[in-house]
Structures are given as structure tokens and as C-alpha cells.
C-alpha positions as CSV (number, residue, x, y, z in Angstrom):
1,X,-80.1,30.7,45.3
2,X,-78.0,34.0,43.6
3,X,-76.2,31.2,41.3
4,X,-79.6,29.6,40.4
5,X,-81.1,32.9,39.8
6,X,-78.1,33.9,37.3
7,X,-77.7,30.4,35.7
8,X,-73.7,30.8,36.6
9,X,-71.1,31.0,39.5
10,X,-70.4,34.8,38.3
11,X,-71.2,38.0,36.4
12,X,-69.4,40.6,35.2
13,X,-70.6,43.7,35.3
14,X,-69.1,47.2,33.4
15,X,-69.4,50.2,35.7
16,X,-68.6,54.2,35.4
17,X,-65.1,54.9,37.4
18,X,-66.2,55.6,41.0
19,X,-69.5,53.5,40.8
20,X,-70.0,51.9,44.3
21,X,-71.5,48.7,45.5
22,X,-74.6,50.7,46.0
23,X,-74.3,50.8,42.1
24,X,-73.4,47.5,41.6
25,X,-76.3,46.0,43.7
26,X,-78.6,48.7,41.5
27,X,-77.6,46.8,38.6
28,X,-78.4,43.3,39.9
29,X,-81.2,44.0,41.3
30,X,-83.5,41.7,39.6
31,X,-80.9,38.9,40.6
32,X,-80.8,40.0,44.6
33,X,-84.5,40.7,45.0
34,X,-86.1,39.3,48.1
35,X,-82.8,38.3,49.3
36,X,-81.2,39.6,52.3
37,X,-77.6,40.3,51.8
38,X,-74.1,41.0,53.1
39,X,-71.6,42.3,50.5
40,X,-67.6,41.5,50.6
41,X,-65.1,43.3,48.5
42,X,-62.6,41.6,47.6
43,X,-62.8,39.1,50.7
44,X,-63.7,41.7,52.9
45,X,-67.0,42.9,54.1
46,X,-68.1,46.1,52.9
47,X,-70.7,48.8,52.7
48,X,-73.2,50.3,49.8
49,X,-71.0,53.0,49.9
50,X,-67.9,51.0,49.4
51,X,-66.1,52.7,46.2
52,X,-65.1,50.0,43.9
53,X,-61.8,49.7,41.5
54,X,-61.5,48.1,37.8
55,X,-61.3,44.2,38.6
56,X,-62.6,44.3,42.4
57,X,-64.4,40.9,43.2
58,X,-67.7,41.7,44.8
59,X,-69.5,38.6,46.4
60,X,-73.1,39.2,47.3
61,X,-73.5,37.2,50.6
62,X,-77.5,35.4,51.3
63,X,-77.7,33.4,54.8
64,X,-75.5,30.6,55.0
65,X,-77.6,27.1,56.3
66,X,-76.6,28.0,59.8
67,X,-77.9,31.5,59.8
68,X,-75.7,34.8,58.8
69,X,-73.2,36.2,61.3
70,X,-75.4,37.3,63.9
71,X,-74.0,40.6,65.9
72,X,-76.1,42.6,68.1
73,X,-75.7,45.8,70.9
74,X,-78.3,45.5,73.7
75,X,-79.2,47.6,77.1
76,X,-81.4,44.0,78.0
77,X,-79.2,41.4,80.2
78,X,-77.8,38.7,78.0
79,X,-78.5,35.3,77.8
80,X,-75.6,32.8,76.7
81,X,-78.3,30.2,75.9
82,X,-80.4,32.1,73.7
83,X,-77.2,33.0,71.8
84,X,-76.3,29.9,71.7
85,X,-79.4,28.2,70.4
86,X,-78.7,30.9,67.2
87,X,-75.3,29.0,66.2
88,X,-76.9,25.1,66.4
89,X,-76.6,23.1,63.4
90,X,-76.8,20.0,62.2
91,X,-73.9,20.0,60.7
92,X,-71.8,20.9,64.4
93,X,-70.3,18.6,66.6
94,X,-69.0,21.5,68.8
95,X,-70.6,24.5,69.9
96,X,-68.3,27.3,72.2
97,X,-69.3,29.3,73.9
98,X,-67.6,32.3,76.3
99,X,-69.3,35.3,78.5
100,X,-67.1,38.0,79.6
101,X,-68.4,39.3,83.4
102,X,-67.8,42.6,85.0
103,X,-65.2,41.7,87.9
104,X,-63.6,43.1,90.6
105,X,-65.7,46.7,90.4
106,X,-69.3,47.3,91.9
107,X,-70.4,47.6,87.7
108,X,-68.9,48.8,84.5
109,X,-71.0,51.6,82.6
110,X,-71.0,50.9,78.7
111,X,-71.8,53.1,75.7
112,X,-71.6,52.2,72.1
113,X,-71.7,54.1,68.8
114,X,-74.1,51.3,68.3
115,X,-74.8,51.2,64.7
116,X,-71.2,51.2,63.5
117,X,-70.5,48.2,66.4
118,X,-73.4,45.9,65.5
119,X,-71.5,46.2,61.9
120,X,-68.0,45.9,62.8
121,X,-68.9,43.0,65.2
122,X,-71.1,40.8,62.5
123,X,-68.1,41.5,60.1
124,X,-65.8,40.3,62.8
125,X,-68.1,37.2,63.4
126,X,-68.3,36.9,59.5
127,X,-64.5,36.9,58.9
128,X,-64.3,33.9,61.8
129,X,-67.0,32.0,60.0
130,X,-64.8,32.1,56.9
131,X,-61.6,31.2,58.4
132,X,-62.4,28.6,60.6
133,X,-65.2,26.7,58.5
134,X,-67.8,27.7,61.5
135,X,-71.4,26.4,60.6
136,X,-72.9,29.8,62.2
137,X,-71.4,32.5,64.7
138,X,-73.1,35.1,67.4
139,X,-72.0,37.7,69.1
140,X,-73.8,40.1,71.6
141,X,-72.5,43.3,73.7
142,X,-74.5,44.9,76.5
143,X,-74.4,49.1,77.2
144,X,-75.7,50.4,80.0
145,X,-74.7,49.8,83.9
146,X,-73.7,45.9,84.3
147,X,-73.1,44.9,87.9
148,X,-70.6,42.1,89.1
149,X,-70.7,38.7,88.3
150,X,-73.1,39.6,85.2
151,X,-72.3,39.1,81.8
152,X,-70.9,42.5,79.4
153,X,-70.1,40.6,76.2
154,X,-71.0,36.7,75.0
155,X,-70.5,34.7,72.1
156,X,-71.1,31.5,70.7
157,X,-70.0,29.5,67.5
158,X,-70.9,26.1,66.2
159,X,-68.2,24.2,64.0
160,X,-67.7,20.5,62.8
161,X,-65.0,20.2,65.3
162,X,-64.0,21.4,68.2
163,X,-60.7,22.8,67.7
164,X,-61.8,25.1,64.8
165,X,-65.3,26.2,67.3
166,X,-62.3,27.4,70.0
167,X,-60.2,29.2,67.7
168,X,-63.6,30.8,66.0
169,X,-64.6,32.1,69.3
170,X,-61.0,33.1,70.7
171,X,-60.6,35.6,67.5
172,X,-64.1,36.8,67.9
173,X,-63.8,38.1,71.2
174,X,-60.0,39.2,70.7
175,X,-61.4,41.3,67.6
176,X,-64.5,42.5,69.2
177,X,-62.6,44.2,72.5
178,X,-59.9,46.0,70.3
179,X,-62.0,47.1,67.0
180,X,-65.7,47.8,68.4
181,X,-66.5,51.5,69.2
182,X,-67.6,50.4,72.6
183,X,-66.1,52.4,75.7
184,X,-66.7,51.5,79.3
185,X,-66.0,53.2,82.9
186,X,-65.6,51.3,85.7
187,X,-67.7,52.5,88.5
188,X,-66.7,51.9,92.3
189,X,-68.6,53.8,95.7
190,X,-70.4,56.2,93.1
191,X,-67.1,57.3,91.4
192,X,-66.3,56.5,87.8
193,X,-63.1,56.0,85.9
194,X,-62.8,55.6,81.9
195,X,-60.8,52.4,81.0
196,X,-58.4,53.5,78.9
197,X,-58.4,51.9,75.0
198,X,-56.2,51.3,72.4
199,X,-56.2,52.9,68.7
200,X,-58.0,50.2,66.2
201,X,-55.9,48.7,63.5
């Protein structure tokens, strides 16, 4: 739709030093009008406020066939088939799926810096889509109190095949529990313990 709109695969555009994709956009944004967005710098997924450099490669991302990543934090239980009824697509002859349950405690306790883990986890989800070929990909984390046996974290990705739909939702989830600012205490007999993390990369 972007390349129809421009009548070509690219633009370049000439910017003051320290201009930022909020900039960038400002500039296009007869082109981008109407169209809901991600933006990647350079191949990676980045912010409005993302400072850009002479020669940075700034893709302006509009939903893919089988929907954008899809990332979202939630208090509400989860439901692995409503997820994974967001990742179908014709063009899929696998769909994965994986739920990650509270075990062996009476619950865990969640919180979130929400905002910034909805981001980091539809980047995450983004980054698999790319390097695996996945038609869509979803991922959903629960805060509050979630008791045994119940899901804490699902996700689901559709692919052509299945080996690429396995590996797509292996790195989500591996991604998701080391870079999302999500904490959780486990809680056993009314006392509570903070699992301890590990620094992000």
C-alpha cells in the first residue's frame, strides 16, 4: 500500500543532524496517512523518538496479511484459543502453540511496567516473524495473582511449515522471559518470595 502510495520501493529523504523518526514520519506523512504503523531502524524495531544517523534505513511497517505482531499484558485469564485464532492464515500449514502454567506454588503474583512490555514483546514477536518466515505471531502475559495449573504466559505462531512455527515460538518465549520488564513472586501459605531475574542483554 506505502509502495503504491509513493509509486517506488523507496524514498530518500534529507534531514537536520539529530532529526528522529518522529521527524521522519512528519515528513511522510501524506504517504503514511490512515495507516497504522511499526517503524524499524535499520532492521530493528524502533520508536518515534529513535535518533537517526546519515544513511540509516528506516522501513515503515503496515499489517502484514496475517495481522501485525500482536503482544499484549493482561490482569484477565488467558485463553490459548483466542490467541491462537489471531495467528491463522491461509497461507499456514502449522500453527504452535505453548502456555507456560504457574507450578509447583499455591500462585505466582505478577507486575509489569506494562507499556514498555507490550512493546518489547510485539518487537520480540516481530523479530520472529522476520526470521522464521512466520505468516502471523501472538504473544500474551498475565499480571496479577495466577493460581496453579493456570496459564502466566502463551503464544502462538502460524508458519508454512512446521519446523519454522517451532523454532518461531521457542525464541519468542525464550526472549520474552529474559527481556520483558515483568517480575513475579512466588506465593506459598500467605508468604511471598521475589524470583530472582537476570540483567537484559
Amino acid at each position: 500500500m506505502l509502495r503504491e502510495r509513493a509509486g517506488t520501493g523507496s524514498v530518500t529523504l534529507d534531514l537536520p543532524e539529530g532529526a528522529r523518526v518522529r521527524d521522519a514520519l512528519d515528513s511522510l506523512s501524506e504517504l503514511a496517512e490512515g495507516i497504522p504503523l511499526v517503524m524499524a531502524v535499520n532492521r530493528e524495531y524502533a520508536s518515534e523518538e529513535h535518533v537517526l544517523g546519515a544513511g540509516d534505513e528506516l522501513a515503515l511497517i503496515p499489517p502484514v496479511s496475517g495481522g501485525t505482531p500482536w503482544a499484549r499484558v493482561s490482569e484477565e485469564a488467558l485463553s490459548l484459543d483466542a490467541l491462537a485464532e489471531r495467528v491463522r492464515d491461509p497461507r499456514a500449514g502449522a500453527v504452535v502453540t505453548f502456555s507456560g502454567v504457574t507450578r509447583e506454588v499455591e500462585r505466582l503474583e505478577y507486575e509489569a511496567y506494562a507499556a514498555m512490555a507490550e512493546e518489547r514483546m510485539a518487537a520480540i514477536a516481530g523479530d520472529a516473524v522476520e526470521r522464521h518466515g512466520l505468516c502471523a505471531a501472538a504473544v500474551e502475559h498475565r499480571v496479577g495473582d495466577v493460581p496453579r495449573s493456570e496459564p502466566s504466559v502463551i503464544v502462538a505462531v502460524s508458519a508454512p511449515h512446521r519446523g519454522e512455527a517451532f523454532a518461531g515460538a521457542r525464541q519468542i518465549i525464550d526472549r520474552v522471559k529474559a527481556e520483558a520488564p515483568i517480575w513475579k513472586k512466588e506465593i506459598e501459605g500467605g508468604e511471598g518470595r521475589w524470583v530472582e531475574g537476570s540483567q537484559p542483554v
